[in-house]
C-alpha positions in Angstrom: -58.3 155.8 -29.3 -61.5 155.0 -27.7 -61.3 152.4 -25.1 -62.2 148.1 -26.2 -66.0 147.5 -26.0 -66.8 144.5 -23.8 -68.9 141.9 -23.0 -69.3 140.1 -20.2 -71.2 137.0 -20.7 -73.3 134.3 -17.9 -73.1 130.8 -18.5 -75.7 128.5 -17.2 -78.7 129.4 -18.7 -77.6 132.2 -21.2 -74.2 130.4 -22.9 -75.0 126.6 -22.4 -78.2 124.6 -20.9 -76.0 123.0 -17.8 -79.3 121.7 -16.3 -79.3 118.0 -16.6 -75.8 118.0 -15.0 -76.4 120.2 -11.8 -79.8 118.1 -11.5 -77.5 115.0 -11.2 -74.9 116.5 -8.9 -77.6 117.9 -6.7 -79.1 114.2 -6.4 -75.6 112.9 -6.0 -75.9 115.4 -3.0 -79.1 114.6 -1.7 -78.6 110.7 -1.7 -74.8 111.3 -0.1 -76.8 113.2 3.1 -79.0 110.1 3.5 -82.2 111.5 0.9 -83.5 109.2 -1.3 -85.4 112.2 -3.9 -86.2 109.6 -7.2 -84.0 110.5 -10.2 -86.0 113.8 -10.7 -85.4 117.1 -9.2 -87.3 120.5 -10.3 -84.5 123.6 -9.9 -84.9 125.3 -12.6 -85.9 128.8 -11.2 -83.0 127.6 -8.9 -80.2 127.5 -11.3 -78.0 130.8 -11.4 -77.1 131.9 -8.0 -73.9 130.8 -6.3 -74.6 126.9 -5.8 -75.0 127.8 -1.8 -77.9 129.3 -2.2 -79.7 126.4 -4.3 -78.3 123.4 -2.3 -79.5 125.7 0.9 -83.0 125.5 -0.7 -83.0 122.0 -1.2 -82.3 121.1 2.4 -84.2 124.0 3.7 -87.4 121.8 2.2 -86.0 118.8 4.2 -85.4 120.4 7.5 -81.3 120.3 7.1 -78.7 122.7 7.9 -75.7 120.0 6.6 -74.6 122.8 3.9 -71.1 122.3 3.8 -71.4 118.6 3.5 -73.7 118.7 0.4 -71.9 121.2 -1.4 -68.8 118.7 -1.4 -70.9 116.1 -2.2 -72.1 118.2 -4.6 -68.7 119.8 -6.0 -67.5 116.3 -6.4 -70.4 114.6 -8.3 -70.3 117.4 -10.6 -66.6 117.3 -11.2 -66.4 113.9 -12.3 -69.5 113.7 -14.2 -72.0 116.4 -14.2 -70.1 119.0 -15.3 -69.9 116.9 -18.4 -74.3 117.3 -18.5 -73.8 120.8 -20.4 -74.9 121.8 -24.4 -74.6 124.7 -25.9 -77.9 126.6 -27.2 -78.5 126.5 -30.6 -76.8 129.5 -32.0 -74.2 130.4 -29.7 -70.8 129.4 -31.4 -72.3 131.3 -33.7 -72.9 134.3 -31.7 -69.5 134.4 -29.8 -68.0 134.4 -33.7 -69.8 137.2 -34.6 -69.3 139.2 -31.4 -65.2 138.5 -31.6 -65.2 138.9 -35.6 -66.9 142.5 -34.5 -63.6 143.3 -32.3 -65.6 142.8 -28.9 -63.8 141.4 -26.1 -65.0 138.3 -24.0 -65.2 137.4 -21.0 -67.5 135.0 -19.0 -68.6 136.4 -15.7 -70.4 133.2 -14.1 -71.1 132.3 -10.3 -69.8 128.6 -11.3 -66.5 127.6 -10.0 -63.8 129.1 -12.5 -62.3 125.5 -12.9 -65.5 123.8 -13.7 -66.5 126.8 -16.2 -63.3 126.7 -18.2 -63.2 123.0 -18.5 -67.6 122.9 -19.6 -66.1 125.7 -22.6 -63.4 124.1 -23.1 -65.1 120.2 -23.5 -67.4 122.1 -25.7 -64.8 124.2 -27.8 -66.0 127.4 -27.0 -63.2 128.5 -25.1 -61.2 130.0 -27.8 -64.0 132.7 -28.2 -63.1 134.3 -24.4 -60.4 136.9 -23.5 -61.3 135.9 -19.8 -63.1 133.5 -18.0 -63.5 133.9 -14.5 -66.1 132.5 -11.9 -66.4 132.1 -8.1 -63.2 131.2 -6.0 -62.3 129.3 -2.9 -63.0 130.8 -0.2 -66.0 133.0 -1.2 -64.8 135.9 -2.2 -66.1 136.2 -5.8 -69.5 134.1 -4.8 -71.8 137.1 -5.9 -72.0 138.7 -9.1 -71.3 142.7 -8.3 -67.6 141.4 -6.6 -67.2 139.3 -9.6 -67.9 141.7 -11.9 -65.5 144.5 -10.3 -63.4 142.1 -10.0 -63.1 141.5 -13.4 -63.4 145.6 -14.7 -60.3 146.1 -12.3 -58.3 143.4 -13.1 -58.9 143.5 -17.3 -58.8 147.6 -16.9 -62.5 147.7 -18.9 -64.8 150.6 -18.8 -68.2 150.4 -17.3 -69.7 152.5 -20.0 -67.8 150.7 -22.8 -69.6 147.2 -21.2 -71.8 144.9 -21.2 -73.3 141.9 -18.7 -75.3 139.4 -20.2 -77.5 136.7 -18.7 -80.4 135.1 -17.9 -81.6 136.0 -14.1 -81.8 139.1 -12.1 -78.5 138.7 -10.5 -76.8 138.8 -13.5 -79.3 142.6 -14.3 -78.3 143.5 -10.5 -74.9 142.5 -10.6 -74.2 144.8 -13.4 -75.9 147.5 -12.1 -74.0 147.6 -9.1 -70.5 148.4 -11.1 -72.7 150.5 -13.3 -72.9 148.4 -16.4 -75.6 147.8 -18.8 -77.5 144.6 -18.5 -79.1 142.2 -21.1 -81.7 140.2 -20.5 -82.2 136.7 -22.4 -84.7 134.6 -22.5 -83.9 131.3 -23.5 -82.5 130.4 -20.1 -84.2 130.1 -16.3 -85.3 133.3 -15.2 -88.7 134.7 -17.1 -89.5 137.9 -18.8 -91.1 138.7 -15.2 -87.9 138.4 -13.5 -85.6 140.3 -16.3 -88.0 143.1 -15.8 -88.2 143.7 -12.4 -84.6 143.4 -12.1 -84.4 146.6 -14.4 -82.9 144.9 -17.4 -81.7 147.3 -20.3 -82.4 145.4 -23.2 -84.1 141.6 -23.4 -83.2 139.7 -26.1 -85.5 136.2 -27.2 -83.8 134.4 -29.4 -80.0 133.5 -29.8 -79.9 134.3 -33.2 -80.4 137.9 -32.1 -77.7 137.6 -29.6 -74.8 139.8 -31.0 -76.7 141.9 -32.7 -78.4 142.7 -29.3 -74.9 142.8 -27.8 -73.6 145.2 -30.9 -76.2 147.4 -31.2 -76.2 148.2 -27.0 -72.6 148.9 -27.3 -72.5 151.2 -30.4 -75.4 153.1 -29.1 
């Protein structure tokens, strides 16, 4: 018996639009270290890489090196409230039905705190559709997406070439080349055709409705 196809799926930006909330958490942050920035903040491009990175950004442009004390601002804000600042795109319940109706197995692979991913699926009743979900850790270890995806090929015993990781920026494409999976590129979320590109995406897919066919037709292939 062959081995289980899988799919290995991003969240912010390719599963649910989460921007509204991290925009609020990252003003919470802002305004905790002393910054007034207005009730506006423009991160879209910023949105997918561990939450270090973006908050780094954000301070860089202020001339601040307080990272640790604006990612618990941060990490707090969005646990309370922001988390809560997430919708699903149009068409993805129905895409995670179709892919689990087709036998696939799920897991979410995002660089989001595994706590604060399973409770945004779970507030939006899309939890029942995963296998797995796993995101980054305490302590660092799972921060970046090639550790987090071995991670999760070890610890589920999946095959590379039976896989696939799906999302919507180049570390999600690079991530899954590392381990030697297939990436899939979407477009609906914040990185650009540009970006999906040059990272050496498989496949792009444009509209959700196209999702698990996308998702299918790679893995049959």
């Amino acid at each position: 018996m062959p081995p289980l196809r899988s799919v290995l799926l991003d969240l912010d930006g390719t599963l649910v639009d989460s921007q509204p909330g991290i925009v609020a958490s990252s003003i919470a942050a802002l305004r905790a270290l002393g910054y007034d920035p207005g009730d506006t903040l423009d991160i879209k491009r910023a949105i997918g890489p561990p939450l270090e990175e973006m908050l780094q950004a954000l301070l860089r442009a202020r001339g601040d090196d307080r990272l640790d004390e604006a990612v618990t601002a941060y990490r707090h804000h969005y646990s309370e409230s922001g988390l809560f600042g997430s919708e699903p795109y149009p068409g993805i319940s129905g895409a995670l039905e179709e892919m689990q109706r087709a036998g696939l197995r799920i897991y979410l692979a995002t660089s989001k705190r595994e706590v604060f991913a399973r409770r945004i699926l779970e507030n939006l009743k899309l939890a029942t559709y995963f296998d797995g979900i796993y995101g980054s850790v305490p302590g660092g270890k799972l921060d970046h997406k090639p550790k987090l995806l071995a991670h999760i090929l070890y610890e589920q015993d999946i095959s590379a070439s039976r896989s696939l990781m799906v999302g919507d920026r180049r570390h999600d494409i690079a991530g899954a080349h590392a381990v030697d999976m297939r990436g899939l590129g979407v477009l609906w979320g914040y990185g650009t055709r540009d970006e999906l590109e040059a990272a050496g995406a498989d496949e792009l897919v444009e509209r959700t409705d196209d999702l698990a066919g996308t998702v299918l037709s790679m893995l049959n292939g």
